[in-house]
C-alpha positions in Angstrom: 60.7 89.2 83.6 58.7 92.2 84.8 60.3 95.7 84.2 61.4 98.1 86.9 58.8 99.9 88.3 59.2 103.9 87.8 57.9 107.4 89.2 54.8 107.9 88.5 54.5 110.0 84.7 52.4 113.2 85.8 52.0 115.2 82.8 53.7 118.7 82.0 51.9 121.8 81.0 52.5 120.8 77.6 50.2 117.3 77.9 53.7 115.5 77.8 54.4 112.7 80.4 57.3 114.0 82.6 59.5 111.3 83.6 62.7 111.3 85.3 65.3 111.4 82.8 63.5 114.8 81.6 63.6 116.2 84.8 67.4 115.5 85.0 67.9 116.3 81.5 66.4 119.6 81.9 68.0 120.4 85.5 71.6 119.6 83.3 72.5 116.7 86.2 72.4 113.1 85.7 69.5 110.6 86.7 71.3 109.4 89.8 71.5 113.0 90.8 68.0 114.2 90.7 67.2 110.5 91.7 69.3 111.3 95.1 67.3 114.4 95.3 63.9 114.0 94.6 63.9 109.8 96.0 66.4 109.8 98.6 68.0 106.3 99.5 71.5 106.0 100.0 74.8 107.3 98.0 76.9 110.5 98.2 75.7 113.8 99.2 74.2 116.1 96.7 75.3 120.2 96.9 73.0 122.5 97.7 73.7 123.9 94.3 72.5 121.1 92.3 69.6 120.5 95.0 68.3 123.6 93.6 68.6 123.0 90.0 66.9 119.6 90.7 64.1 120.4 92.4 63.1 123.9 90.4 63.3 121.5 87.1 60.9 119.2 88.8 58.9 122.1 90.0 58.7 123.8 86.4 58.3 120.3 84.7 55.5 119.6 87.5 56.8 115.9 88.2 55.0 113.9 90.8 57.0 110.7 91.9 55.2 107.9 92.7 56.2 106.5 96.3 55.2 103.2 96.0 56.9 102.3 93.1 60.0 103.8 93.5 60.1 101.8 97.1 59.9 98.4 95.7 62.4 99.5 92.5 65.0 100.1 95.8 64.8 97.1 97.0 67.6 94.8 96.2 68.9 91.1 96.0 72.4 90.0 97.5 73.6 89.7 94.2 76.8 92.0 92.9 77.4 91.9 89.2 81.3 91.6 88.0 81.4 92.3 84.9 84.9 91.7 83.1 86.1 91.3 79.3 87.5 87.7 79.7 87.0 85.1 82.8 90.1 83.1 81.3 92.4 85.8 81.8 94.7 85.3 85.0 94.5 89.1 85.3 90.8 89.3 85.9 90.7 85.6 87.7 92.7 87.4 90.4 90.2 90.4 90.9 87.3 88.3 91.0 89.1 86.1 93.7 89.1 89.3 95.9 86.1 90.1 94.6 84.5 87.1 96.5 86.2 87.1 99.1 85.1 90.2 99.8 81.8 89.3 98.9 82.1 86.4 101.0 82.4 88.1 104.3 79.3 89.8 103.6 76.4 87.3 102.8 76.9 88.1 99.2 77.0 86.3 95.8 78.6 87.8 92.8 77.4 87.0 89.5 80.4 87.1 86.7 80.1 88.1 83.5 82.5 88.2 80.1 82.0 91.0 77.6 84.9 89.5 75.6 85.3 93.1 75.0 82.1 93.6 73.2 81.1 96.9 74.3 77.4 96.5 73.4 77.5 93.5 75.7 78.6 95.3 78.7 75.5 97.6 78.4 73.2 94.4 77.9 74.6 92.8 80.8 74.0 96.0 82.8 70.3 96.5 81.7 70.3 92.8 82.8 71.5 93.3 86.2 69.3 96.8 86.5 66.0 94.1 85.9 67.4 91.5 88.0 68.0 94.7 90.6 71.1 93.5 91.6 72.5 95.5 94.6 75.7 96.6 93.2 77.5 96.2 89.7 81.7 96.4 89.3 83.3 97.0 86.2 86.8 95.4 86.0 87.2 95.5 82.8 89.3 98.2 81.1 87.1 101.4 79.9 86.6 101.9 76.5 87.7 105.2 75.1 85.0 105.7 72.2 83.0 109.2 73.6 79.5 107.6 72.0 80.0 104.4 74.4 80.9 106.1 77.5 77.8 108.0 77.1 75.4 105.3 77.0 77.8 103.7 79.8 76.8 106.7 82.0 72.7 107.0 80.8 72.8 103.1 82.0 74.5 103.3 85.1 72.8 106.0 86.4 69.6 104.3 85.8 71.4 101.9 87.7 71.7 104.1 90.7 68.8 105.7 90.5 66.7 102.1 91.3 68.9 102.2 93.9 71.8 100.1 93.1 75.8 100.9 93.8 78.7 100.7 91.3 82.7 100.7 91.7 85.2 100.9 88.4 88.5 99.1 88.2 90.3 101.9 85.9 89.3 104.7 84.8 85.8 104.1 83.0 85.0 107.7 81.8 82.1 108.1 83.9 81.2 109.9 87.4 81.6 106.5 89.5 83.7 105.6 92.7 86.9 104.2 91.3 90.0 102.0 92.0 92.8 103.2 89.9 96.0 101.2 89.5 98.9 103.9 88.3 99.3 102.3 84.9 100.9 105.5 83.6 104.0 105.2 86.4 104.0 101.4 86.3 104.9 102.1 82.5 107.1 104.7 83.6 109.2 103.0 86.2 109.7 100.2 83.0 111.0 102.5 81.0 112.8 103.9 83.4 114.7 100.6 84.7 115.6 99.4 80.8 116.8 102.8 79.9 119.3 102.6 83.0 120.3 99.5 81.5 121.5 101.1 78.6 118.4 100.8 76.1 117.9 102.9 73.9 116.0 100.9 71.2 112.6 100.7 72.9 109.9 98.8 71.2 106.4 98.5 72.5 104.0 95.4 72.4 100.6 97.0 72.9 96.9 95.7 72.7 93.8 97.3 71.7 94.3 101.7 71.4 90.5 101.9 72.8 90.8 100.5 75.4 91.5 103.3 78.3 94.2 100.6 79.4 96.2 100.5 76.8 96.0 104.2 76.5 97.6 104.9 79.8 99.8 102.8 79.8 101.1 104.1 76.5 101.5 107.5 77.5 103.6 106.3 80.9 106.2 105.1 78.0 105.8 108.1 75.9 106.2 110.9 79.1 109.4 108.3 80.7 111.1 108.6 76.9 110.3 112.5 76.5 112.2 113.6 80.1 115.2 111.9 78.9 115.1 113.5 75.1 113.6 110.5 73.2 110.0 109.9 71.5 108.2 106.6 70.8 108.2 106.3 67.3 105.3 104.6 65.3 107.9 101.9 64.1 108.5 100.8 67.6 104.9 100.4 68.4 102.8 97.3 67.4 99.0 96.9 68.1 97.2 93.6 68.8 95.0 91.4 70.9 95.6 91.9 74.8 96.6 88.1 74.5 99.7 85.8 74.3 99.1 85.2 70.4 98.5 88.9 70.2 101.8 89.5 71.9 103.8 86.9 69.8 102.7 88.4 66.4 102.9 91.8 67.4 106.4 90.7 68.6 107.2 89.5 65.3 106.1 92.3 63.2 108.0 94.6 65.8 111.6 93.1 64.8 110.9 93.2 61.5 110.7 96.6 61.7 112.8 97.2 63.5 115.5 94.5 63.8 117.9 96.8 65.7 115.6 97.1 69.1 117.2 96.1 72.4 114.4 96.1 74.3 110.7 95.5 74.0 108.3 96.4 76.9 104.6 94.0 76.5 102.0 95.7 77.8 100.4 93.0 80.0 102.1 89.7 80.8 100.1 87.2 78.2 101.0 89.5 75.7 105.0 89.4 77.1 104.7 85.3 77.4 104.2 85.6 73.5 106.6 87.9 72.8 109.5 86.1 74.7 108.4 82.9 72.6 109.0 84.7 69.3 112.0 86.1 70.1 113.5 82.9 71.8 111.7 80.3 70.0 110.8 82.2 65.9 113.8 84.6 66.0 116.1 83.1 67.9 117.3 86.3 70.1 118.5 85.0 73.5 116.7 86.9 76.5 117.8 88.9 77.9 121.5 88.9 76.5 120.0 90.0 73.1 117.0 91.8 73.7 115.6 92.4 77.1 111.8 91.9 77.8 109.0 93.5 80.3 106.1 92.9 81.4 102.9 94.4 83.0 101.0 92.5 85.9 102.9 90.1 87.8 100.8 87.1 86.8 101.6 83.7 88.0 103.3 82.9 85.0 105.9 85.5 85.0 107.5 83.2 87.4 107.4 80.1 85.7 108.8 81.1 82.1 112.4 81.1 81.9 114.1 83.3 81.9 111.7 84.7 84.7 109.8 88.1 83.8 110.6 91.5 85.1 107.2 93.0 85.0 105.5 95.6 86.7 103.4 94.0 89.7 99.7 95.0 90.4 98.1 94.2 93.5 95.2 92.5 92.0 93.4 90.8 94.9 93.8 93.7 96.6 92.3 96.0 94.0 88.9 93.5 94.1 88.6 93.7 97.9 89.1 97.3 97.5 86.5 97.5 94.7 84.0 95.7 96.8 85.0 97.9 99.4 83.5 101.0 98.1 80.4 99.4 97.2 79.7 98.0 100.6 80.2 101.5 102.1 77.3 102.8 100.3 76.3 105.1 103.3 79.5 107.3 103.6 79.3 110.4 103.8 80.3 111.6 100.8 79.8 114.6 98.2 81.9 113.5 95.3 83.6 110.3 93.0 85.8 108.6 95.6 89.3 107.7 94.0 91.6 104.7 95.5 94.7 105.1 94.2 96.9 101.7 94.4 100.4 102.2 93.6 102.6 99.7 91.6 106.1 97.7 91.9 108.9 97.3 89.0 109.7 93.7 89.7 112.8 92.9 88.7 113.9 89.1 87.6 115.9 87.3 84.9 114.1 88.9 81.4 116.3 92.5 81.5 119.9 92.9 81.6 122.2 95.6 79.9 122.3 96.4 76.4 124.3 95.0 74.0 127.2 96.8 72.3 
């Protein structure tokens, strides 16, 4: 498949070939930005500040863009990449349904993709959708937090814009794009806060991966609701493991061995609570909730259909897809910095929590 056609490399002063990357690099911006300013096309506003800075760079660096070629890298297919870490997951199933609905109502096809949270395989799949020039690309999975990664997440994605494409973020991805950001911090707080009026005192926590930016926020929602009311998370109430339902019933188990004497344990997503309310009914025969009481994060389908039914913190998932595609469709706002949606979330409360024992 034939590459993406570039500016035009005039040389510097120096003999070097100036491309656009240097003239960012040396302006201290990113490629979208002196992309906005030196190609045009569509995206947010750029100050006059940084217009400056862009254009002297170029000036100083003697960098001559080549019209033609940068018109036909603009031009873009109907397609809108979803990228995602597993396309089994009910979580991201119900995204991608508002995704393409969305989509739908627009004349557009989405193409999905599953890192299987494989990092390196996000990027490939980006570079993909850059050559395939895809008119827009969403991230839906969660960020990861390693600094080296989000830095080559940025270089690509601004590549990415500066051919002309759009991007949207589910969560908070580390990098300057438009974002749709479920309060994971006071989901986890408002869980927290409805087992400790229960009477719990004996929190444990069923987490998955710690780099994933998820995982992390959700975390410190639990650790900020426990430290206004006197109480920290200790590192033997907290067990890492696969953001899955075998994850969450082995994390479960090593949990109560720990700590045998916990009256509560709070799954960070609801596969991982589905596993953990099988090991403590069905391996460790604790009765939920009148032994230990369970929560969830999500409001999957299944939260309904276990028994006893899940208390979980509901997301509005379809709604954060349509929302998503949303910002990528209104690539010509007006704009001069990252738009933020902010989505709040709902404590649901159902059968799996009741007061603590004793």
């Amino acid at each position: 498949m034939a590459s993406t056609p570039r500016a035009r490399k005039a040389p510097d002063r120096s003999g070097r070939a100036v491309t656009l990357q240097r003239v960012a690099d040396h302006a201290g911006v990113s490629i979208a930005t002196a992309s906005r300013v030196l190609h045009g096309g569509g995206g947010r506003a750029v100050g006059e500040e940084l217009r400056g800075r862009v254009l002297a760079a170029a000036a100083e660096l003697n960098y001559i863009p080549n019209a033609p070629a940068q018109a036909l890298a603009r031009a873009r297919t109907s397609v809108v990449g979803l990228i995602v870490h597993d396309v089994g997951d009910p979580y991201f199933a119900a995204i991608a349904t508002g995704v393409m609905k969305a989509a739908r109502e627009h004349d557009l096809m989405v193409m999905l993709a599953a890192t299987f949270r494989d990092p390196q395989l996000e990027l490939e799949y980006l570079r993909r959708l850059r050559n395939q020039r895809a008119r827009a690309v969403l991230l839906a999975g969660s960020g990861f937090a390693d600094p080296a990664f989000v830095g080559s997440l940025a270089e690509s994605l601004g590549r990415f814009v500066a051919d002309g494409g759009q991007v949207a973020c589910i969560g908070d991805h580390g990098v300057e794009a438009d974002t749709v950001a479920p309060d994971n911090r006071g989901g986890a707080e408002a869980a927290i806060g409805h087992l400790w009026e229960l009477g719990h005192r004996r929190i444990g926590v069923v987490a998955g991966p710690s780099g994933l930016t998820t995982v992390r926020h959700r975390l410190e929602g639990v650790r900020r609701a426990l430290e206004r009311r006197g109480q920290v998370l200790g590192a033997d109430c907290t067990v890492e493991a696969d953001f899955t339902r075998e994850g969450g019933r082995a994390a479960t188990l090593e949990l109560l061995a720990r700590r045998p004497d916990l009256t509560a344990v709070f799954a960070l997503n609801d596969g991982m609570a589905v596993g953990a309310l099988t090991a403590l009914r069905d391996d460790l025969g604790r009765s939920v909730p009148d032994e230990v009481s369970l929560v969830g994060f999500d409001d999957l389908p299944c939260a309904l259909d276990v028994r006893p039914a899940l208390t979980t913190v509901r997301l509005p998932l379809e709604k954060t897809g349509v929302r998503a595609m949303d910002l990528i469709l209104d690539e010509g706002a007006d704009r001069g910095s990252r738009r933020i949606v902010e989505l709040e979330v709902e404590l649901v409360v159902r059968d799996s929590t009741g007061l603590a024992r004793g």
